[in-house]
N, C-alpha and C positions, 0 to 999 in steps of 0.2 A: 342676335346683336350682342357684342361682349361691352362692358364696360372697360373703358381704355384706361382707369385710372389703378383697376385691380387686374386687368386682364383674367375677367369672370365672366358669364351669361348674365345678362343684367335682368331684371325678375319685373316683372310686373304688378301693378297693383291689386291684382286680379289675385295673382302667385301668391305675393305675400299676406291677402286675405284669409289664402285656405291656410296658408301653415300656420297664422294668429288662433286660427279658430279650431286647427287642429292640435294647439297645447292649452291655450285660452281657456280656465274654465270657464270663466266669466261670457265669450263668448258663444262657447255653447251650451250655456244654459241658456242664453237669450235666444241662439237660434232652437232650440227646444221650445222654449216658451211660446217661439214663433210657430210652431209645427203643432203644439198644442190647439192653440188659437186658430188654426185655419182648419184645423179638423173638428174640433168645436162646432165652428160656422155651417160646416158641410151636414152632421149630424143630422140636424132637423130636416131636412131633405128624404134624407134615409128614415128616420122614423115613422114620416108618413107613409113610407109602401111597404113599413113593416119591420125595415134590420135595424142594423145600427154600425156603428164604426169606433172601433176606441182605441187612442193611442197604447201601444204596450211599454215601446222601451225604443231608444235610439242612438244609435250605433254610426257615428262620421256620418256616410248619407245614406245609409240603410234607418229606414221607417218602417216597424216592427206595428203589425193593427192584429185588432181582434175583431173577426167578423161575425155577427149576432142575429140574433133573428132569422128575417124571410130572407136575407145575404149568404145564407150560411150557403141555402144550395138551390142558391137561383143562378139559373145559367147566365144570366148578365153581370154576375160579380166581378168578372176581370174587366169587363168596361167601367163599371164601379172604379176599381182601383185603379185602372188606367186615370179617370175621373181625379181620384184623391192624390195621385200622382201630380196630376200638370198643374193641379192648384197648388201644391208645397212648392212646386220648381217654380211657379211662378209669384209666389210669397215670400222664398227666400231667394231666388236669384240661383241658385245654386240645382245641379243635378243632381233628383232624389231620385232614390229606389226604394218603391214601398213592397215592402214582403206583409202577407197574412201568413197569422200563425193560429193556429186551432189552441182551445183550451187544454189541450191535454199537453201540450208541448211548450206550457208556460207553468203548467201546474195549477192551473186554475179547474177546481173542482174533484182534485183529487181529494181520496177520503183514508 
């Protein structure tokens, strides 16, 4: 649909959400703080059968985790993160991709 009055693609509210948020720091700290919080909540699930989950670092919609414990090398860890996936996309509304990253590949534990 163009707008008739600029004769341009007229953007949706939708559009002009992610480009707010894609220079906005303000909102994405909040949507961070968001992403923080819903993996927070998830944690203690995971602690009971042993791992753990921790946010590392986040990048537009890439969601950067540290996988810990009995996660590290249990064969259901991609259902896990499919898991820790659909609750950020359904927290913030928006299409996340969560990537695991191993301790060596953040620098954590190096000596």
């Amino acid at each position: 649909m163009l707008n008739s009055a600029e004769n341009v693609p007229a953007t949706s509210a939708d559009d002009k959400a992610s480009a707010e948020a894609a220079v906005d720091p303000a909102v994405a700290a909040m949507r961070r703080q968001l992403i923080a919080e819903t993996i927070e909540s998830i944690r203690p699930n995971l602690k009971r059968d042993g791992g753990d989950c921790e946010l590392v670092d986040v990048q537009g919609d890439k969601v950067f985790v540290k996988m810990t414990g009995a996660c590290v090398q249990c064969q259901l860890s991609s259902m896990t993160l499919n898991g820790v996936q659909s609750r950020l996309v359904e927290a913030t509304g928006r299409m996340i991709r969560v990537i695991p990253v191993s301790s060596a590949s953040i620098g954590v534990g190096r000596v």
